[in-house]
Backbone as CSV, one residue per row, in Angstrom:
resi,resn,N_x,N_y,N_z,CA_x,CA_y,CA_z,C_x,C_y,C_z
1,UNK,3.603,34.766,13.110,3.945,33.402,12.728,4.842,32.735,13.777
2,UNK,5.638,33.537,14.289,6.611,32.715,15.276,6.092,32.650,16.697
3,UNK,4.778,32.699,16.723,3.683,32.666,17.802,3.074,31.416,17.708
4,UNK,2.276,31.719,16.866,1.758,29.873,15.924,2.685,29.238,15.668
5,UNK,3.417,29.445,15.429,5.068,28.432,15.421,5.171,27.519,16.926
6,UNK,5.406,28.388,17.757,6.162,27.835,18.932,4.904,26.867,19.499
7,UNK,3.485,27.476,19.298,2.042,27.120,20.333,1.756,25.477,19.469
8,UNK,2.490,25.358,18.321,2.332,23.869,17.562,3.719,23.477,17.555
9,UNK,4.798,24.039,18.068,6.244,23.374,18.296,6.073,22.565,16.495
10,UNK,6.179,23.592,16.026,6.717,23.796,14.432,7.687,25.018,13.969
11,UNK,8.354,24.368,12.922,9.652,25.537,12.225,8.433,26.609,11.767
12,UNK,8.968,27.690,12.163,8.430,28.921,11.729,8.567,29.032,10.156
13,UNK,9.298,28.468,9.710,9.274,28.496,7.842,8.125,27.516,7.429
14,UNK,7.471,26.202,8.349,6.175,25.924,7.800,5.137,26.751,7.990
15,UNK,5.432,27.221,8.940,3.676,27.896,9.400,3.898,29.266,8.212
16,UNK,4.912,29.422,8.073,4.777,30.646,6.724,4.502,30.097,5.398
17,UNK,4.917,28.907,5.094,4.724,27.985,3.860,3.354,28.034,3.600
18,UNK,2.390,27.408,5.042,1.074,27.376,4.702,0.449,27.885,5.331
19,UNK,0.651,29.465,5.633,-0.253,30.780,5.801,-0.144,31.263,4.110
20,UNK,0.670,31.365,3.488,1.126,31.754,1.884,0.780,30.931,0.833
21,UNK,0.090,29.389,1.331,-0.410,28.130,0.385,-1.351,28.464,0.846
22,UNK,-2.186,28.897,2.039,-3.821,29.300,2.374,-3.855,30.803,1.113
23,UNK,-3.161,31.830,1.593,-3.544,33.245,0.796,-3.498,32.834,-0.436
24,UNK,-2.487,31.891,-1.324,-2.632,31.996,-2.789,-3.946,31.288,-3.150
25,UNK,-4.252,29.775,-2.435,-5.170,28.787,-3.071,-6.432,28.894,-2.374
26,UNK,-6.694,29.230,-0.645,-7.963,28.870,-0.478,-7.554,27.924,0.802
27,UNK,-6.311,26.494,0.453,-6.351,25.477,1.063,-5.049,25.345,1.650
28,UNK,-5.187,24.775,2.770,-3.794,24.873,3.762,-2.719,23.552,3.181
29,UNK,-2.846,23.135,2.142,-1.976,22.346,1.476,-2.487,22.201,0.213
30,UNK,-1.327,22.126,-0.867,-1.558,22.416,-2.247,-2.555,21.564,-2.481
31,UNK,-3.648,22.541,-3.519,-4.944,21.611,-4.202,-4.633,20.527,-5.288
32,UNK,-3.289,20.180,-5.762,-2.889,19.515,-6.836,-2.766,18.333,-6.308
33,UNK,-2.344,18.077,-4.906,-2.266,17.067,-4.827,-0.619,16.815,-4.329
34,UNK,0.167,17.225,-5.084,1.700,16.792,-5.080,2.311,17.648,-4.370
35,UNK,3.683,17.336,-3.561,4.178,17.889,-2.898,5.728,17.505,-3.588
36,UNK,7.135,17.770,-3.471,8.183,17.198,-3.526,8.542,17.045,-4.953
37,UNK,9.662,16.544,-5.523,9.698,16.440,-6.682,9.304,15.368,-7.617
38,UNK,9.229,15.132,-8.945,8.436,14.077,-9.418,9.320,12.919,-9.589
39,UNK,9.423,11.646,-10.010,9.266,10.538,-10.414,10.676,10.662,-11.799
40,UNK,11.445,10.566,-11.585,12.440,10.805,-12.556,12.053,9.444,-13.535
41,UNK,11.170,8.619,-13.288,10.773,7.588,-14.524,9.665,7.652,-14.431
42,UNK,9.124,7.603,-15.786,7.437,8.128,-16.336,6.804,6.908,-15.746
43,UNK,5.634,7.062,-15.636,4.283,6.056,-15.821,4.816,4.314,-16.339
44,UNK,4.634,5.115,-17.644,4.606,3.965,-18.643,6.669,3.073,-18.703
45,UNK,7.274,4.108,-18.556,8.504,3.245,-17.794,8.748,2.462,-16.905
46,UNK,8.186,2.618,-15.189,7.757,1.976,-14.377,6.671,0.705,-14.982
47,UNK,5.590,0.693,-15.504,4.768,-0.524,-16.112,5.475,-0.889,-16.443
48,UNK,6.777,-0.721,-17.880,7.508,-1.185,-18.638,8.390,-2.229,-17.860
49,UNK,9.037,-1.406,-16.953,9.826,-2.636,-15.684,9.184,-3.491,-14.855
50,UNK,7.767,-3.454,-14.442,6.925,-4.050,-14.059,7.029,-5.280,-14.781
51,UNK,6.793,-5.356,-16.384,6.191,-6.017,-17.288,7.449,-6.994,-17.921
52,UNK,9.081,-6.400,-17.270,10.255,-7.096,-17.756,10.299,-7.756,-17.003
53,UNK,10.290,-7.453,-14.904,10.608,-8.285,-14.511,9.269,-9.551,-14.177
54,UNK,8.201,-9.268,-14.660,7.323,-10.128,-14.247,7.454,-11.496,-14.821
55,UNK,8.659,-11.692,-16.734,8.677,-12.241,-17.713,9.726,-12.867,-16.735
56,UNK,11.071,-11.987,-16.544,12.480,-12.151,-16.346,12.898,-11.506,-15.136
57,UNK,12.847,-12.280,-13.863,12.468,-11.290,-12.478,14.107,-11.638,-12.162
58,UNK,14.969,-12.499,-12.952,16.314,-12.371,-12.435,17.411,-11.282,-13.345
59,UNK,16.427,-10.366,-14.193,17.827,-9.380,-14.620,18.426,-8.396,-13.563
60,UNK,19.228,-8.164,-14.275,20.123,-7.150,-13.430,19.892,-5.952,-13.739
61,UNK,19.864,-4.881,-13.342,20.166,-3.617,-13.155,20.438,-2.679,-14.627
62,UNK,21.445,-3.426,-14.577,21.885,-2.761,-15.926,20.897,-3.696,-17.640
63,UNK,20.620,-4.585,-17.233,20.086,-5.308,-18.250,18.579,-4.378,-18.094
64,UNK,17.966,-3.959,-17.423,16.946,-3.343,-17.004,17.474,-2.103,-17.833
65,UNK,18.333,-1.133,-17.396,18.644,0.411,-18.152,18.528,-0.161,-19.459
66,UNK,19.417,-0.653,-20.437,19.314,-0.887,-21.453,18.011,-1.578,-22.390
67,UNK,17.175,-2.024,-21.473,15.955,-1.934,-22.091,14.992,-1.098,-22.019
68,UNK,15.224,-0.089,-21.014,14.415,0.853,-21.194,15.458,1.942,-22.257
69,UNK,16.398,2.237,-22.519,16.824,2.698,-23.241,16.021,2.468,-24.596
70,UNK,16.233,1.100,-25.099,15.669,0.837,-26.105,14.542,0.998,-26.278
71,UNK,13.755,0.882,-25.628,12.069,1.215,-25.889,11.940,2.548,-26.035
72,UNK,12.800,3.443,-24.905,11.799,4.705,-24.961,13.191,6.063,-25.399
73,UNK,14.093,5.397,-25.589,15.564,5.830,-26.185,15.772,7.294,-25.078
74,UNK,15.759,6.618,-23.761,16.189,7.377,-22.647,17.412,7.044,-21.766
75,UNK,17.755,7.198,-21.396,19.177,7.514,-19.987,19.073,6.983,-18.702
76,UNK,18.297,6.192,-18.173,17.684,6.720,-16.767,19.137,5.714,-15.886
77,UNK,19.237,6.798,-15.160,20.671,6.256,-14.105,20.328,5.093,-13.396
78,UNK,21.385,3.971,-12.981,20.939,2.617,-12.579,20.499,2.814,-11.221
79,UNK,21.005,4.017,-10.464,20.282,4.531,-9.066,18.893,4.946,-9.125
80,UNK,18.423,5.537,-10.360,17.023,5.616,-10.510,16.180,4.617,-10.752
81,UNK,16.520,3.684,-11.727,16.032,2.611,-11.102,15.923,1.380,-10.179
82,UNK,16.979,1.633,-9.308,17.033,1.063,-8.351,15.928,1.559,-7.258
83,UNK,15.978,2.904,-7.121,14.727,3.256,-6.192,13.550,3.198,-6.975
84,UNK,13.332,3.761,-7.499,11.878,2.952,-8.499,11.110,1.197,-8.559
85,UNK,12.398,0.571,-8.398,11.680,-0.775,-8.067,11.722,-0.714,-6.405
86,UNK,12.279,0.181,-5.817,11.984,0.122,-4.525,10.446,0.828,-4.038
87,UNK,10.584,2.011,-4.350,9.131,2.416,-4.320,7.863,1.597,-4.922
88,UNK,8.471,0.825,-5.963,7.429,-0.222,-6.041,6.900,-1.284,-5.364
89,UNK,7.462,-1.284,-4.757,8.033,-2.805,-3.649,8.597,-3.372,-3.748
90,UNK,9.301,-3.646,-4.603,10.576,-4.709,-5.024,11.465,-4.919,-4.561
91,UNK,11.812,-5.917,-4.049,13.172,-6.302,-3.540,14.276,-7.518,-4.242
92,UNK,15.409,-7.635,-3.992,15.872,-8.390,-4.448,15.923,-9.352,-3.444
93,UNK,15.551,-10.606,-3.781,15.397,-11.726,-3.123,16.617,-12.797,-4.167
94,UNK,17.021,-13.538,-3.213,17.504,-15.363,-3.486,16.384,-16.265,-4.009
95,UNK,17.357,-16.811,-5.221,16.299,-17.540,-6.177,16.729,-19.149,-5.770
96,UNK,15.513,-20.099,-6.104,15.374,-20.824,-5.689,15.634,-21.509,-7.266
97,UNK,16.336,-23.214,-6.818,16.656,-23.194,-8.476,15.547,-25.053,-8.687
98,UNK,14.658,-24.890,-9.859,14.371,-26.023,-9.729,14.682,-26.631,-10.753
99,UNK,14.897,-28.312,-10.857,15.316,-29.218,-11.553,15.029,-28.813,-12.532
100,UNK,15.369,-28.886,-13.615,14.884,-28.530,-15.172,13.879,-30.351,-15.538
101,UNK,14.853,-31.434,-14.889,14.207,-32.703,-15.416,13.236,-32.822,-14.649
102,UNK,12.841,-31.997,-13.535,11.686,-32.699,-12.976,10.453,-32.541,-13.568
103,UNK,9.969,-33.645,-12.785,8.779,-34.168,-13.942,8.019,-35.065,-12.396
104,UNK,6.668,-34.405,-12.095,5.680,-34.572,-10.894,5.363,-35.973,-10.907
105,UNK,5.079,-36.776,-12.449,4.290,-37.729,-12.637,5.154,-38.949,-12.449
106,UNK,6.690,-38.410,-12.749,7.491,-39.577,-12.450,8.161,-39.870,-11.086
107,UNK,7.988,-38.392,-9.808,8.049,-38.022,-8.959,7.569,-39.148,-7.965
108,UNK,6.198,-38.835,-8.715,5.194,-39.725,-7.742,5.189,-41.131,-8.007
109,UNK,5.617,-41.839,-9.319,5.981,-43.060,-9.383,7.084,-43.964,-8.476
110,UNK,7.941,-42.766,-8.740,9.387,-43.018,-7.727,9.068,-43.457,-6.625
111,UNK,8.110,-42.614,-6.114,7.724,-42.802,-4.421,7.445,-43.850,-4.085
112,UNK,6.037,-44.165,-5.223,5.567,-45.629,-5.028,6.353,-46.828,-4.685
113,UNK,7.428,-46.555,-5.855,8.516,-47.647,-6.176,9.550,-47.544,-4.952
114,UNK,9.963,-46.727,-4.364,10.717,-46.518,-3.357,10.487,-47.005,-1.976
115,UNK,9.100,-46.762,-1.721,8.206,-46.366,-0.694,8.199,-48.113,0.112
116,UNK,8.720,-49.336,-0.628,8.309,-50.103,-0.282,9.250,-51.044,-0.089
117,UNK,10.504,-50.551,0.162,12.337,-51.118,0.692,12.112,-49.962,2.230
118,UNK,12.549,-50.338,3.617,13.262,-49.667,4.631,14.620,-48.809,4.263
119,UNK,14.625,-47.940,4.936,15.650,-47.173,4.960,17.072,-47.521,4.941
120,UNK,17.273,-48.447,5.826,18.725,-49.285,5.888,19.121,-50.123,5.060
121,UNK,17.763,-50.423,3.846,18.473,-51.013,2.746,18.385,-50.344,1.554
122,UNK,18.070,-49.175,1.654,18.943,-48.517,0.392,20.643,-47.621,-0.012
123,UNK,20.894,-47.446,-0.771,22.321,-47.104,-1.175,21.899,-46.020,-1.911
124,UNK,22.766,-45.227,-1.890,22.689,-43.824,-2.995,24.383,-43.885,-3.450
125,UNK,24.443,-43.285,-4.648,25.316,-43.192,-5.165,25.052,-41.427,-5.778
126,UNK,26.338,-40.515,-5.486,25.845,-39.313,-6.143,26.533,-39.314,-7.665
127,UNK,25.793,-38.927,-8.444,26.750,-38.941,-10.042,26.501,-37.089,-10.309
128,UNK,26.305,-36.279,-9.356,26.112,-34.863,-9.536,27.903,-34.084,-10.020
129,UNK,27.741,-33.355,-10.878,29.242,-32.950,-11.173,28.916,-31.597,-11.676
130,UNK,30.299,-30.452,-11.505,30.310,-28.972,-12.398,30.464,-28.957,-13.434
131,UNK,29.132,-28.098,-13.849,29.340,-27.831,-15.168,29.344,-26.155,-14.954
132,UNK,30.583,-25.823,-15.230,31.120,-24.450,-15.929,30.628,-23.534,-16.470
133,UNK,29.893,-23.986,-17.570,28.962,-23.703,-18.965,27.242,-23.141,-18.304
134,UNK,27.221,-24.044,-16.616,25.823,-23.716,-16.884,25.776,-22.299,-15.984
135,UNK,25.189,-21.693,-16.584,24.956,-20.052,-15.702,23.842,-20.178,-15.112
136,UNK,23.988,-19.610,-13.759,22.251,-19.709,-12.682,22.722,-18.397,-12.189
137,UNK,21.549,-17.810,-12.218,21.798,-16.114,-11.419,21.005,-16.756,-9.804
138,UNK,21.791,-15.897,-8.797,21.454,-16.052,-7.124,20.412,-15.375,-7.289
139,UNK,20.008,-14.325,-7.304,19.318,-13.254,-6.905,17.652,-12.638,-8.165
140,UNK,17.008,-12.318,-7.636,16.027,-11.811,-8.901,15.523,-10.664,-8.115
141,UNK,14.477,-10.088,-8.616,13.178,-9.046,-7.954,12.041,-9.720,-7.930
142,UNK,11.074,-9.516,-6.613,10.040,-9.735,-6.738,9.249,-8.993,-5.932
């Protein structure tokens, strides 16, 4: 082995791994398929988070554990699912926030109505102010 080792500039503990995965199975890498350890969140957990954030793509982390808690009355650490939506592809991205009043049809009226004064004779006035009360999350998954 430490012949075939050096002639493929490989650790001599693989080429023994799978001279000993050839003698037990037949095949120079396991016939099952899997290598490494499994998926510390099932199948149907992963769909499950799939299916929360597709509704609600700005929860958090922990709002995520606690619903899988509830469904499947499990534990799963907020680091586990943190890599789990990573292996999914998920990232956390910056959310984009849109008007709640907007409205396309009056959008496009505006324009009309606008569209037909020059630039130097209009005025804006801002009446925008904080409101305290209103909660906007930065961030979501997608």
């Amino acid at each position: 082995t430490q012949e075939i080792a050096c002639q493929l500039n490989m650790p001599r503990r693989v080429v023994q791994r799978v001279i000993k995965t050839h003698k037990d199975t037949g095949f120079v890498c396991s016939p099952n398929g899997h290598s490494g350890r499994y998926r510390a969140m099932t199948g149907p957990q992963a769909e499950y988070v799939i299916e929360l954030l597709a509704s609600s793509p700005d929860l958090y982390l922990d709002e995520i554990q606690a619903c899988v808690a509830d469904v499947f009355q499990v534990q799963v650490p907020l680091s586990t699912i943190h890599q789990t939506l990573k292996w999914l592809g998920f990232s956390s991205k910056r959310l984009s926030k849109r008007a709640a009043e907007r409205n396309e049809r009056k959008r496009a009226q505006f324009m009309l109505r606008i569209g037909q004064y020059q630039p130097r004779q209009l005025v804006f006035v801002d009446e925008s102010a904080l409101n305290i009360k209103t909660t906007y999350r930065l961030n979501g998954w997608s």
